[in-house]
C-alpha positions as CSV (number, residue, x, y, z in Angstrom):
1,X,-34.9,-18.6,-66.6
2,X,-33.0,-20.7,-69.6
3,X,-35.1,-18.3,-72.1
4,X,-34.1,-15.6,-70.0
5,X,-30.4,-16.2,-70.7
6,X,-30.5,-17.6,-74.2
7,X,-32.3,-14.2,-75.1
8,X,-30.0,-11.9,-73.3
9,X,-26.6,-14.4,-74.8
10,X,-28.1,-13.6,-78.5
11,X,-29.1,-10.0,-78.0
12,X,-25.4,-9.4,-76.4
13,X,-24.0,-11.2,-79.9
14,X,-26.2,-8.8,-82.4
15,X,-24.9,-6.0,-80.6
16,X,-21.4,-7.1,-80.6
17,X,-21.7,-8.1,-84.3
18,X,-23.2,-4.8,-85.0
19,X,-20.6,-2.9,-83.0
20,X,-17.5,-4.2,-84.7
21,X,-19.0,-3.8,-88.3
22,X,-19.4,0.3,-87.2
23,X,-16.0,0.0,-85.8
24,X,-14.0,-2.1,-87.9
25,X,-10.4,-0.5,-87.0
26,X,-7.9,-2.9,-84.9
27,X,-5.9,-2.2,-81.8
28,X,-2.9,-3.1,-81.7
29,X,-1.1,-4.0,-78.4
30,X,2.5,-4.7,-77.8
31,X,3.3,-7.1,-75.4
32,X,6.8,-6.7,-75.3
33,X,9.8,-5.4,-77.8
34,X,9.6,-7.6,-80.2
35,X,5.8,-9.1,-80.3
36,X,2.6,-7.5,-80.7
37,X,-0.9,-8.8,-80.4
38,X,-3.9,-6.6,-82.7
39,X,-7.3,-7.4,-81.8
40,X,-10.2,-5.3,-83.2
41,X,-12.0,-2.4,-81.4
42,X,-14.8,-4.2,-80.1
43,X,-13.0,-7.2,-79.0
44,X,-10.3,-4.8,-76.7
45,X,-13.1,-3.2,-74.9
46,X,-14.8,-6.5,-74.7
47,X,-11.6,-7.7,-72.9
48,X,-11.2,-4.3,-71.0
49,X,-14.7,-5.3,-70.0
50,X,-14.3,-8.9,-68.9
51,X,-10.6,-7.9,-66.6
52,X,-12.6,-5.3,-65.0
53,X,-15.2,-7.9,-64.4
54,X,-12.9,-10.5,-63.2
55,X,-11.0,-8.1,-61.4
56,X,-14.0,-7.1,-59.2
57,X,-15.1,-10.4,-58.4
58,X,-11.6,-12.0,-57.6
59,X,-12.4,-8.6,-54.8
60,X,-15.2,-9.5,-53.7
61,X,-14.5,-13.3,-53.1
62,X,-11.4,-12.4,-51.2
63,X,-13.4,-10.0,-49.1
64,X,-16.5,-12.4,-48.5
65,X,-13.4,-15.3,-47.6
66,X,-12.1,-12.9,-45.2
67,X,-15.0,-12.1,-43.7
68,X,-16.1,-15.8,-43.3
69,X,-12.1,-16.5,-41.8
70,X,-12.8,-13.7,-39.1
71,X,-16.3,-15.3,-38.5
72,X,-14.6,-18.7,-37.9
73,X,-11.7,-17.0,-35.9
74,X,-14.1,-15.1,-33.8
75,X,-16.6,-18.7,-33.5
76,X,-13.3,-20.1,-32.2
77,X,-12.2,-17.3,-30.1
78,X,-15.3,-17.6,-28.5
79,X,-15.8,-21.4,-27.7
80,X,-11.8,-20.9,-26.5
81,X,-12.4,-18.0,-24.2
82,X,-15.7,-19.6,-22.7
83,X,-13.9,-23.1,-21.8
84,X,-11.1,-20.5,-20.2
85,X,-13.9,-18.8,-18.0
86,X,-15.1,-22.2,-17.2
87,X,-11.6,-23.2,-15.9
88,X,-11.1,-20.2,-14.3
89,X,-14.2,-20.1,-12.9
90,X,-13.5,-23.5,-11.0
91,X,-9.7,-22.2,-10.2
92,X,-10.8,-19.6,-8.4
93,X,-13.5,-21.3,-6.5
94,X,-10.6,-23.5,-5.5
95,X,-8.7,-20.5,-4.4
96,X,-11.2,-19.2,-2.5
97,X,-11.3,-22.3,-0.6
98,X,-8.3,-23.0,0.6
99,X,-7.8,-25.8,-1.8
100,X,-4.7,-24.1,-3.5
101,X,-3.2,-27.6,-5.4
102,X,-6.5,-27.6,-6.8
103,X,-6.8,-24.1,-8.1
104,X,-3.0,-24.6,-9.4
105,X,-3.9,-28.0,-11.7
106,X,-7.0,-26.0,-12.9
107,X,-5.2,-23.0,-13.9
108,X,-2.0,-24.6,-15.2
109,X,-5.0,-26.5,-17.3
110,X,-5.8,-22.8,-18.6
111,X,-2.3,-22.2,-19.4
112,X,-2.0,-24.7,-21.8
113,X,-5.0,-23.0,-23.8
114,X,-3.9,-19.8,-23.0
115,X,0.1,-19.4,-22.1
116,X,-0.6,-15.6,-21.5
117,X,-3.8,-15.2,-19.7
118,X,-3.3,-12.5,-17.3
119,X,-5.4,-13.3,-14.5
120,X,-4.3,-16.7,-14.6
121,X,-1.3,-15.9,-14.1
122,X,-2.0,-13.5,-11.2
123,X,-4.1,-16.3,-9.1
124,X,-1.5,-19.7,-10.0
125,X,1.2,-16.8,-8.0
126,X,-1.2,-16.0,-5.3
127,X,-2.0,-19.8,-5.0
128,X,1.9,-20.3,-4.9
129,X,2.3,-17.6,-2.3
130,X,-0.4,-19.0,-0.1
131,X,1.4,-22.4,0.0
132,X,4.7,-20.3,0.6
133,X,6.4,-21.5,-2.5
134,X,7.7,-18.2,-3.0
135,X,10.1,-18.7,-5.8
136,X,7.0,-20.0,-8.3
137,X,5.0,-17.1,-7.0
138,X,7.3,-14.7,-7.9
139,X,8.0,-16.5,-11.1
140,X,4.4,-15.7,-12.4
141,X,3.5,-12.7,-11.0
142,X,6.5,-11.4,-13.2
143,X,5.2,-12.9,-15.9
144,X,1.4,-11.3,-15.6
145,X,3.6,-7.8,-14.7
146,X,5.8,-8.2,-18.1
147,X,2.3,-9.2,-20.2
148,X,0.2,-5.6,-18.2
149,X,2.7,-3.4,-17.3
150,X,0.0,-0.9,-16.8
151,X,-1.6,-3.3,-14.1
152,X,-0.8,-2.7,-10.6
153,X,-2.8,-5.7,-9.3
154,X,0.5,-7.5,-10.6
155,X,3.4,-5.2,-8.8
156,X,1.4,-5.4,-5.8
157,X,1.5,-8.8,-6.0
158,X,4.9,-9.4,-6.4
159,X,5.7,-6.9,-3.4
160,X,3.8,-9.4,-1.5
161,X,6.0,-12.2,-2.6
162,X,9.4,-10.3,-2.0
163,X,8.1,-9.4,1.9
164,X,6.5,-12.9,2.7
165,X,10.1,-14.3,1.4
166,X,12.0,-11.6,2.7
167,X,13.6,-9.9,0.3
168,X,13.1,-6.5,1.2
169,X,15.3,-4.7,-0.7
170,X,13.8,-6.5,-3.7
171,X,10.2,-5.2,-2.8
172,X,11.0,-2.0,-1.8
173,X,12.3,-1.4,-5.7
174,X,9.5,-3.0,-7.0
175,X,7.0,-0.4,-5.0
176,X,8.8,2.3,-5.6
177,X,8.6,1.4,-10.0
178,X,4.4,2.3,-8.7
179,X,5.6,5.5,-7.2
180,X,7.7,6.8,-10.1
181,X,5.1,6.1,-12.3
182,X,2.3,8.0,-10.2
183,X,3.6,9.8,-7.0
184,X,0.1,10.4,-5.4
185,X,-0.6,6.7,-5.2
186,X,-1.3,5.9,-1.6
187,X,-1.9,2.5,-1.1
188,X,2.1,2.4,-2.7
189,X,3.3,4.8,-0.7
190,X,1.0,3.3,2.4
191,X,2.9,0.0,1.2
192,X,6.6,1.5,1.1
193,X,5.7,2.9,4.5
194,X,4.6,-0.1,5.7
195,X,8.1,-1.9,4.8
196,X,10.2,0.5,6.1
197,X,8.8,0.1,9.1
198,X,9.1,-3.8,9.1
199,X,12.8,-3.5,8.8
200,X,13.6,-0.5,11.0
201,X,14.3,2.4,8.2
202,X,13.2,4.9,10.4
203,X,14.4,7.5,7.7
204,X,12.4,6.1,4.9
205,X,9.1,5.5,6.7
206,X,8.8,8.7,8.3
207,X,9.7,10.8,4.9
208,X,7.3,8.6,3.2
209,X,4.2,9.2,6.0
210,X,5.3,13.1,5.6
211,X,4.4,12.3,2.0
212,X,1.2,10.4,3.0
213,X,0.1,13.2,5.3
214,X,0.4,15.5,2.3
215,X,-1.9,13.7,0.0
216,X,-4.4,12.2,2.1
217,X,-5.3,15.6,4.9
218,X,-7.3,16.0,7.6
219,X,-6.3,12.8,9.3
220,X,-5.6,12.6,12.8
221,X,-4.5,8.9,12.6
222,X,-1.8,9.6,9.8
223,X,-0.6,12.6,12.0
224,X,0.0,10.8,14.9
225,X,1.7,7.6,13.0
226,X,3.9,10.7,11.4
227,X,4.6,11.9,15.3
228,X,5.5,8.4,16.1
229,X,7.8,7.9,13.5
230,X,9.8,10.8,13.5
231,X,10.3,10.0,17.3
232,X,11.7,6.6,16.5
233,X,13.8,8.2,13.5
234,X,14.9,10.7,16.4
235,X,16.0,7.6,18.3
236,X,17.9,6.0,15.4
237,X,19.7,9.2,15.6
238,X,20.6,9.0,18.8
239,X,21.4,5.3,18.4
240,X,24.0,6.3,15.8
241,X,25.5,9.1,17.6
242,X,23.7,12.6,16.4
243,X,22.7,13.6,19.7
244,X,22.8,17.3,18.4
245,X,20.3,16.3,15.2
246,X,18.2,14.0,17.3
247,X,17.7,16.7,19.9
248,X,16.3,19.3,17.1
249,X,13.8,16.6,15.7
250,X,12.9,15.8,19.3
251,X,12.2,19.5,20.0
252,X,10.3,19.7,16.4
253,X,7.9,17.0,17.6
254,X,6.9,18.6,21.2
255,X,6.1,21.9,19.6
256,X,4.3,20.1,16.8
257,X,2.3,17.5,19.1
258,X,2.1,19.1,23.2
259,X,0.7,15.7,24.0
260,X,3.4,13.1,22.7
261,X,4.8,11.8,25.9
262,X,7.8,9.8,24.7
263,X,9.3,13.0,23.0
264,X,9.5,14.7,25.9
265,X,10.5,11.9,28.4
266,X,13.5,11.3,25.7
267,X,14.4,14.7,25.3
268,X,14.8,15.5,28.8
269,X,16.9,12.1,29.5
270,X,19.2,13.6,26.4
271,X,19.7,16.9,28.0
272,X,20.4,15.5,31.1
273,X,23.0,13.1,29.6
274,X,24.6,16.1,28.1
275,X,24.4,17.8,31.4
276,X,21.3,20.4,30.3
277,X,19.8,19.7,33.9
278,X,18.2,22.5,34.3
279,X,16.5,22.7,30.6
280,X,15.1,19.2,31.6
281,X,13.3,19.9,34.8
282,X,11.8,23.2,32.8
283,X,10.8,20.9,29.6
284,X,9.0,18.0,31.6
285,X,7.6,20.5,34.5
286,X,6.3,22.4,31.1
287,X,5.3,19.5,29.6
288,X,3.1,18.5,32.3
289,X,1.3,21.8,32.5
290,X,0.6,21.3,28.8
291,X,-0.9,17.9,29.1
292,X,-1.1,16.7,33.4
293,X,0.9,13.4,32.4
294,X,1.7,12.0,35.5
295,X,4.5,10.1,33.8
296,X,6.4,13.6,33.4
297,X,5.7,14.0,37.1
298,X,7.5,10.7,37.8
299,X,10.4,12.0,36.0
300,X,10.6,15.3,37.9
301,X,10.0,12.7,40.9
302,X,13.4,10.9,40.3
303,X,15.1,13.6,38.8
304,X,14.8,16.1,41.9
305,X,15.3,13.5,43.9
306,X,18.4,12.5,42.7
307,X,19.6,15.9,42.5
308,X,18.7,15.8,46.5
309,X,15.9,18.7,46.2
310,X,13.1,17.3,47.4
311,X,11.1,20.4,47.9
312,X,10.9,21.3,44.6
313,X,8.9,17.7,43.3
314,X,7.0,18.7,46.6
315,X,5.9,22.2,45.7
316,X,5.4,20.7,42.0
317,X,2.9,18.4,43.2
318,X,1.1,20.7,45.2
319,X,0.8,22.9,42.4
320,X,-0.7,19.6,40.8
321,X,-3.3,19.2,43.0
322,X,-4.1,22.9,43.5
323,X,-4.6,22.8,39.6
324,X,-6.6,19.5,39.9
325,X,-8.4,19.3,43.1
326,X,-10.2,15.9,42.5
327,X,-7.3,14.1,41.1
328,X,-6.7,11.5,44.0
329,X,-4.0,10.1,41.5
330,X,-1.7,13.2,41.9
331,X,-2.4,13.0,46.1
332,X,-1.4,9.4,46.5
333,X,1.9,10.1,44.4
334,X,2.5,13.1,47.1
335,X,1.8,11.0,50.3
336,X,4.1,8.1,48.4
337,X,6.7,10.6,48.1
338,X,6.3,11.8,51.6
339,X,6.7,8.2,53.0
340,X,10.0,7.7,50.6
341,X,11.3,10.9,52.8
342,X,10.7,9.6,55.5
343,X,8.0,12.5,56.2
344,X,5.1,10.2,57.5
345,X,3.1,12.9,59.6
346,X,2.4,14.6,56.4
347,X,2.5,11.0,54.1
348,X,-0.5,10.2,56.9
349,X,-2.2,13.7,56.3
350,X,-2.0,13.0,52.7
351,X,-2.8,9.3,52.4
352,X,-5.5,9.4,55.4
353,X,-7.5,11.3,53.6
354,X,-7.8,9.2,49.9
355,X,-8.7,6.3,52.4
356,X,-12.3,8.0,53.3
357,X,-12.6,9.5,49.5
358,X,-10.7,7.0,47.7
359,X,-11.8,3.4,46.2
360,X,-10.3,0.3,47.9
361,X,-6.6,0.4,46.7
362,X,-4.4,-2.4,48.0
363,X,-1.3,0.1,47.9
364,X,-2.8,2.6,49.6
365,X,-3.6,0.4,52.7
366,X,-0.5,-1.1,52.4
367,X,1.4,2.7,52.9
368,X,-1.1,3.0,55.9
369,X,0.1,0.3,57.4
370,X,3.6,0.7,57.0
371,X,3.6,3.8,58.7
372,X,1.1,2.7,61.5
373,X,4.2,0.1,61.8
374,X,6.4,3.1,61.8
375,X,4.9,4.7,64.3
376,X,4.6,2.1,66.2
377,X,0.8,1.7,66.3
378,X,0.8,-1.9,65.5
379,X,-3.2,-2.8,65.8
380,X,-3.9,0.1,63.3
381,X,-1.1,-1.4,61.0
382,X,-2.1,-5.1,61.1
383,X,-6.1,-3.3,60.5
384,X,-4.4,-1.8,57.3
C-alpha cells in the first residue's frame, strides 16, 4: 500500500511539473483594492482543486455527524420513552386498582421525564377525580386539552370534573367547545342532554334530544325520552306562568305520542283550571279510547263526579266493558263506583260476579262485606 501511494504522489508531481512548463502563464488574483496575489496556472487550478475537495468533505463530515447526532437522539429517545411506558405501565395498573395515591406518585415520577406527556396527564386528573380532589383534576386535564386540542378524551374529561364538582355552567361550555367543533357528535350532545337534565333546563335538554333524535333515527327509546322531556319543558311552562304555550306543547305531544299518559292527565287538569270543562272530559274520554288507560278513567271518575253527573262516568264505564269484556279491572272500578253512590243492588250485581271469576282480591271482599253490612246481612258480611 506504501508503494501504492509513493507511486501515485510521484506520478501526480511529473504531471504537475509537466503541466506548468505547457502552461507557464500566471493568474493573478486580487484580494482586495490594494493587494494582489499571482500564482501560476497550474497552481490556481490545483488550489481550485483542493477547495473543492475540502469543501466536499467538510459536507460530508457534517452530514455523517448529523446523522450519528440523530442516531444518538433517537438511541435516547428510545431508552426515555421505554422507561415512560414502564412507568406508565405500573400507573395505570395502580389506577385500575383503586390504588389512586399510587398511580399519582408513579405518574408524577413520569412527569418529571416527561412534563408534557399526554396520557399522563389525562390519568394523574382521572386519579385526582376519583379521590374527589377536583381542583387538581381539573388542573391537568386542562393541561392534556391545551397540549391535544384535537383530543376529545381530554374535554370529556374535564366535563366530568366540572359536574362531579358542580360547576355546571362551567361544563356545559366546555361540551358545547365539542359541539361547535362537530355538531353530529352524539356522545356530546348525549352529554349536554344529560346535564341539562341534572339541573332542570327543561329548555335545553329537550332541544338537544330533538337534535339527538335527528342524528341517531329509528330509535324508540330516544323518542320516548324526547316525549318525556318536552312534557316536563311543558310543565316548566306552566310553572312560570305560559299556560297558553304550555297548553300548545302539551297538545303537540298527545297527537305525536296517543299513549303518553301524563300529557293528557295535565292537559285536561289545565283546561279545567281555565274552565275548558267540557274540552277535558272529551280529551281524557278520547284519550282512553286511544289507549284503555284506566288512569284517564279515574280522572273522568272524579271529574264527573264532582261536576255531580254521575251517569255519564257510569255509561263511560259500560262502554269500557262492552269494548273489553274480560277486563275484570274496568268491572270492579264500576261496582266501586256504584258502592261510592250509594247504589249497592247494582255495586252487588257488579262485584258478585268478579268474586266467582275473579282471583282472591282483599278489596274486593272487603266491598262485599261492607254492603252485606249495609244491608244488614251481617253473617254474609263477617264471611266476607
Amino acid at each position: 500500500m506504501r508503494y501504492i501511494i509513493t507511486l501515485f504522489v510521484i506520478v501526480s508531481i511529473v504531471i504537475i511539473v509537466y503541466f506548468d512548463r505547457l502552461n507557464p502563464d500566471a493568474v493573478t488574483v486580487n484580494l482586495n483594492s490594494t493587494s494582489s496575489y499571482t500564482i501560476s496556472m497550474v497552481g490556481f487550478f490545483l488550489f481550485s482543486f483542493a477547495l473543492g475537495a475540502f469543501i466536499i468533505i467538510l459536507f460530508t463530515l457534517l452530514r455523517d455527524a448529523r446523522t450519528i447526532f440523530k442516531e444518538w437522539r433517537g438511541r435516547q429517545r428510545q431508552r426515555i420513552e421505554a422507561r415512560v411506558q414502564d412507568i406508565f405501565s405500573k400507573g395505570l395498573y395502580a389506577y385500575l386498582s383503586g390504588k389512586y395515591d399510587q398511580a399519582i406518585s408513579f405518574f408524577r415520577d413520569i412527569m418529571k421525564i416527561e412534563p408534557n406527556h399526554f396520557y399522563t396527564l389525562l390519568r394523574i386528573g382521572d386519579a385526582y377525580q376519583k379521590e374527589r380532589n377536583y381542583q387538581e383534576a381539573i388542573r391537568f386535564h386542562k393541561r392534556a386539552r391545551k397540549i391535544d386540542e384535537k383530543n376529545l378524551e381530554a374535554y370529556f374529561a374535564l366535563v366530568n370534573d366540572y359536574v362531579l364538582s358542580g360547576s355546571y355552567e362551567d361544563a356545559i361550555s366546555v361540551i358545547q367547545e365539542v359541539i361547535k367543533r362537530d355538531s353530529s357528535n352524539i356522545g356530546a350532545l348525549v352529554r349536554l342532554r344529560d346535564i341539562y337534565i341534572k339541573i332542570g333546563r327543561w329548555d335545553g335538554s329537550h332541544e338537544i334530544q330533538g337534535r339527538i333524535v335527528k342524528h341517531r333515527k329509528d330509535n324508540p327509546e330516544d323518542d320516548k325520552l324526547l316525549m318525556g322531556l318536552r312534557y316536563e319543558f311543558a310543565r316548566s311552562l306552566y310553572n312560570k306562568g305560559d299556560k297558553e304555550k304550555c297548553k300548545k306543547l302539551l297538545k303537540a305531544i298527545v297527537r305525536a305520542d296517543k299513549d303518553f299518559i301524563p300529557a293528557y292527565v295535565t292537559l285536561g287538569d289545565i283546561l279545567i283550571e281555565s274552565g275548558e270543562n267540557t274540552d277535558a272530559a272529551e280529551l281524557w274520554e278520547r284519550g282512553y279510547y286511544m289507549n284503555y288507560s284506566e288512569i284517564l278513567l279515574h280522572k273522568l271518575e272524579d271529574f264527573y263526579l264532582h261536576q255531580g253527573e254521575p251517569e255519564k262516568i257510569i255509561w263511560i264505564y259500560k262502554k269500557a266493558i262492552s269494548i273489553s269484556p274480560n277486563n275484570t279491572g274496568i268491572k270492579f272500578y264500576l261496582g266501586k263506583l256504584y258502592y261510592r253512590l250509594e247504589m249497592l243492588d247494582e255495586a252487588y250485581e257488579v262485584l258478585s260476579d268478579l268474586e266467582i271469576t275473579e282471583s282472591p282480591m282483599p278489596e274486593l271482599y272487603k266491598l262485599l262485606g261492607n254492603i252485606y253490612e249495609r244491608k244488614e246481612e251481617y253473617i254474609n258480611a263477617i264471611t266476607e
